[in-house]
N, C-alpha and C positions, 0 to 999 in steps of 0.2 A: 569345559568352562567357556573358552572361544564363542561356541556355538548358543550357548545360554546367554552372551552379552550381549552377542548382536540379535536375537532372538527380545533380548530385553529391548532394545535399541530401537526395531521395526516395530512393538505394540506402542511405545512412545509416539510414535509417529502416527501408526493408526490410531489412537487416545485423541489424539489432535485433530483427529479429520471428524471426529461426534461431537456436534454443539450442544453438549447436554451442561445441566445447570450444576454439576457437580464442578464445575470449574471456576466456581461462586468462591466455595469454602475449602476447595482440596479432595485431597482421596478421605477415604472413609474415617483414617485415622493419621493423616498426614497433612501436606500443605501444597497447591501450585500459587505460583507465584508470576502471574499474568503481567507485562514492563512494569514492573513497580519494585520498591525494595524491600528487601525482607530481612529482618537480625533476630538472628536466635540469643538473647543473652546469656552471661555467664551466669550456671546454674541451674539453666530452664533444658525441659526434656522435650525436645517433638517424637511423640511416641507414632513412626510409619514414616511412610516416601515425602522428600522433597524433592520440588517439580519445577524448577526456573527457567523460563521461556520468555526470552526477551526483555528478562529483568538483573538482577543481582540480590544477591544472600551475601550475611555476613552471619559467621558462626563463629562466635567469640571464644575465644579458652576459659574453659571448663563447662559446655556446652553440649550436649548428647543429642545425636541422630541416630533412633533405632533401627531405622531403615536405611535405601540407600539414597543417594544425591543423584539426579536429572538435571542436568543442564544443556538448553538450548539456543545456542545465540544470545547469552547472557554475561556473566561474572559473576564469580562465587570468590570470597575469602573465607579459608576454613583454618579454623586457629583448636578447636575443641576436635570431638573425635566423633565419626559415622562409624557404627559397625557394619553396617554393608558396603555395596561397591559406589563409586563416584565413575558417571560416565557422561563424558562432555561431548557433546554436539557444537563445532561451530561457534567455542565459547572460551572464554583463559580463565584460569583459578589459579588462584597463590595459597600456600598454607603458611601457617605459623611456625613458631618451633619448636613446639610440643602438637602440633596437631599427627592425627591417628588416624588411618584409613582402614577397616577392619578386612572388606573385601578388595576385591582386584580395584583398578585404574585403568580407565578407558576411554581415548580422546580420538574423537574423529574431526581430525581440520581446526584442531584447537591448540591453545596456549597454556602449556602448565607449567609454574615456576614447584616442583616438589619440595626446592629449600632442606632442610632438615626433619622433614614430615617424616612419619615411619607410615610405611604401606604393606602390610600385610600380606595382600593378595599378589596375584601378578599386577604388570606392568604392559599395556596392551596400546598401539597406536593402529594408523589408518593402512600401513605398510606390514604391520607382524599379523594380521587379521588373514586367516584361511577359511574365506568366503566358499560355502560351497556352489561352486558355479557350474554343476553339471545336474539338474535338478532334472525331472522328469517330463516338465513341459518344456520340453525344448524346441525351437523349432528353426530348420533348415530356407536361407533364404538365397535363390538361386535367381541367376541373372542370365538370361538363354539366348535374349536377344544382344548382349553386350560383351561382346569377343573382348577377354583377357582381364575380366572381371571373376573373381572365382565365387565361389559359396561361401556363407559364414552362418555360424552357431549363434543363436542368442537363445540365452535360456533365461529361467524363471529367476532367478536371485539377480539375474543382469537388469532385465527388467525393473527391481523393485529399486534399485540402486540409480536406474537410468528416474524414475520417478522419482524417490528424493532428490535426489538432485536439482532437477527440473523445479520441484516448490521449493526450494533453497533459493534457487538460483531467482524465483520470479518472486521471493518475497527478499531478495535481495536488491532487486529491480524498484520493489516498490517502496523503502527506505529512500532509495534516492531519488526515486522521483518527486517522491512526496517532501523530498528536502528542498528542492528547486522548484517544484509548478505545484504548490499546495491549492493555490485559488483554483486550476485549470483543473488539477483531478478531479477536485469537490466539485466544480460544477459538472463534470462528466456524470459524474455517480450520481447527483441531485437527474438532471436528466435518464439515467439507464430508473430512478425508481419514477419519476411523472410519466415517461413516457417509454415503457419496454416494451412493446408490439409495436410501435412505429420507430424505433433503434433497431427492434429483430428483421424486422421488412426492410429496413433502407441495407441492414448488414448481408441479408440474404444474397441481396440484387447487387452489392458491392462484391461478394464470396462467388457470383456465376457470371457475370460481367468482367469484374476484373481480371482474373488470370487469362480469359479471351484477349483480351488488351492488351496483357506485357506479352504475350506469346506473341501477337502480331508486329508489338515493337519491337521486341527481340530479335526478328528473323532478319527485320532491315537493320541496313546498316546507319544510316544517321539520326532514326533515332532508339538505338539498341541503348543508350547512355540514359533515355528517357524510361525505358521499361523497366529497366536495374532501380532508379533512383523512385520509377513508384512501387516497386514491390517491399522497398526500403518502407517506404512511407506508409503503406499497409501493413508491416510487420510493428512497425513505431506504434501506429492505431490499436493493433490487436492487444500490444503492451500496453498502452495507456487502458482501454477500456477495462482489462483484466484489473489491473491497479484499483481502478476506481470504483470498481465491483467488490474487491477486497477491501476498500477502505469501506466502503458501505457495512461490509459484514464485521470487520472492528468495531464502529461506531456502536453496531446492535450488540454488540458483544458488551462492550463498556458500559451500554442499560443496561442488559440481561446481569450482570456482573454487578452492576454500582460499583464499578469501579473508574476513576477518571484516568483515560488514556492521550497522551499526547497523540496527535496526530500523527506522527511520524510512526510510533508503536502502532496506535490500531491500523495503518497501512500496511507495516510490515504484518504483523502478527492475522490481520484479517484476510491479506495474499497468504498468507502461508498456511492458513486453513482451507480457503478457495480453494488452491490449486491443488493439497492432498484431497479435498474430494473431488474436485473437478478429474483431476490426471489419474488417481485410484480407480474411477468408476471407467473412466479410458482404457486400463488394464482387461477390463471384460470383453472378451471373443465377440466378432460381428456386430454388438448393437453398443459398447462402451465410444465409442467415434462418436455417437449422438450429444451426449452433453455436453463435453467440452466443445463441438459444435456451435449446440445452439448457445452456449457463453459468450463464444466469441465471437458469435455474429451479433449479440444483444450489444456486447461492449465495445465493438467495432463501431459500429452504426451510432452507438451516442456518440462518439469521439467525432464521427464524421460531422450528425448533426452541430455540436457546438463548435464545430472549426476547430477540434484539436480543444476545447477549453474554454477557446479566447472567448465567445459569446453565447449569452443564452438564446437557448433555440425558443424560436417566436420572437424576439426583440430584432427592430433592425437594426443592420451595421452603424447607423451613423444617431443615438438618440441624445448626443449632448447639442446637436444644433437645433432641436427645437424649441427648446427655453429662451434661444437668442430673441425670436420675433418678437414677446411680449417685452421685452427688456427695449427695443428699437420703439414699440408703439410707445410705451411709457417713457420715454425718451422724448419722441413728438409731442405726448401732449405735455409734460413741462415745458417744451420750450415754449408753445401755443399761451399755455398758463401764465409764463414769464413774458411775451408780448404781451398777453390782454394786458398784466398786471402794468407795463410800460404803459400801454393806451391810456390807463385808469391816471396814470400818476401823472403823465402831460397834459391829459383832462381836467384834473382838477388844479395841475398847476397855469395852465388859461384861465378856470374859472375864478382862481386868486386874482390872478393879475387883472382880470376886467371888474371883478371886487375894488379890487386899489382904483382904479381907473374911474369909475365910480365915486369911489368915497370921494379923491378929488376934485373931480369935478362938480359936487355937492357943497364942499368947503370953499370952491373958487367962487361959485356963486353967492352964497354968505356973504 
């Protein structure tokens, strides 16, 4: 049963990395549930799988799930009964006090209040889980030139766990970044889609220049502190560009979908697609190194182009000073306008006074 959960657990995962349009309406005879919320009422039947990814479900008492419950970096409150299993990803659920779990409970890196629920099945976390970790593609990595470094084993289920991980981790990344520099990312990813061949060429030449660079800084000593702090800042770049690549792929999702996602959701949710197929196809002997590659040189290089965000590439640094100059001419010429208008009006007040000047000495005559 072990091996059947986490077997359920890695097709979830790979389900996630196919942008196909069944993620519109759900499984064939079930529901996903893409950041949004979802309640099953009391009385109503979801006949198949419910799929929560980055969203929440509420399942009210007296509420029927034929299938089992998937949670992914969500919230679920289950108050009615699943007859299959509930297995949370990275997610907390609380049950009611007549809620019913028919198969096993299975939480990895999650939060479950069981309360008075009855659970049926077993009872499985991230620590009772007997991975099989000696798989047949194993392979031995040996250090010959580094005296008192030994050998180690990495094999094929290490790998696949080193990969979730990794898209956990980097659509965890993209939650917060997109919580803090929302304007900076969107204009990354607006740039990586106007301009991805001049992003890929400037990332290229950043990816075979740069490491020449810290190596050089690193060997001297005053400025070894400079090498460290740009390899920082190239690492910062490859996270932002990745981010803003996944927010792009959210956004099309939320058309594809007709669904409205907060920005925050399709960041996460569009990195955590990015990266199981970007990091999955990495997985493949000799030639998987290429895409995640050329990703990160695409998303690299816009990040470089816009300064990290701060401006759009082609505008110059400085475009609020040049609106000042018409606002100075049209300045000049009222004041020019309000002289004439002065000239006019001590004009005509001469031409008064020699008016009067005039009239009197017409009347003195008289």
């Amino acid at each position: 049963m072990k091996r059947f959960m986490f077997t359920s657990l890695v097709v979830i995962f790979i389900t996630l990395a196919i942008p196909a349009t069944a993620f519109a309406g759900g499984f064939e005879d079930g529901r996903v549930v893409l950041g949004t919320n979802y309640i099953l009422e009391s009385g109503e039947v979801l006949d198949g799988d419910l799929a929560v990814i980055g969203g929440s479900a509420t399942l009210e008492e007296g509420s029927l799930v034929t299938g089992s419950v998937f949670l992914v970096g969500g919230s679920v409150f289950a108050a009615g009964e699943i007859e299959g299993d509930l297995a949370i990803v990275g997610g907390n659920a609380s049950f009611g006090l007549n809620a019913v779990v028919g198969g096993d409970l299975v939480t990895l890196g999650g939060n479950v209040n069981t309360g008075t629920a009855r659970i049926e099945g077993d009872i499985f976390s991230e620590t009772e889980f007997d991975f099989p970790m000696n798989f047949r593609f194993d392979r031995d990595w040996d250090f010959p030139f580094v005296p008192g470094v030994p050998s180690f084993r990495s094999s094929f289920a290490g790998s696949v766990l080193a990969y979730l991980f990794k898209s956990l981790m980097l659509a965890a990344l993209a939650v917060l970044v997109m919580m803090f520099l929302p304007k900076h990312t969107q204009l990354v990813a607006d740039t990586v889609v106007s301009q991805p061949v001049l992003a890929g060429a400037l990332g290229l030449l950043t990816a075979f220049v740069a490491p020449i660079l810290f190596i050089l800084l690193l060997i001297t000593i005053c400025f070894s502190i400079v090498g460290i702090l740009g390899a920082v800042v190239l690492a910062a770049a490859w996270v932002l560009g990745m981010v803003a690549m996944g927010l792009e792929v959210g956004n099309r999702l939320s058309e594809a979908t007709k669904q409205e996602f907060q920005p925050v959701v399709a960041a996460g949710l569009g990195t955590l697609i990015l990266g199981l197929v970007v990091f999955g196809i990495g997985l493949i002997p000799c030639i998987g190194w290429t895409v995640p590659f050329l990703v990160g040189i695409i998303g690299t290089g816009a990040v470089l182009m816009t300064r990290f965000g701060r401006q759009e590439y082609g505008v110059e640094s400085s475009p609020e000073e040049k609106p000042k100059l018409p606002a100075k001419k049209t300045s000049t010429t009222e004041k020019k306008t309000s002289t004439a208008a002065k000239k006019t009006t001590s004009t005509a007040k001469k031409t008064t006074s020699k008016a009067k000047k005039t009239s009197s000495t017409a009347k003195k005559k008289k």
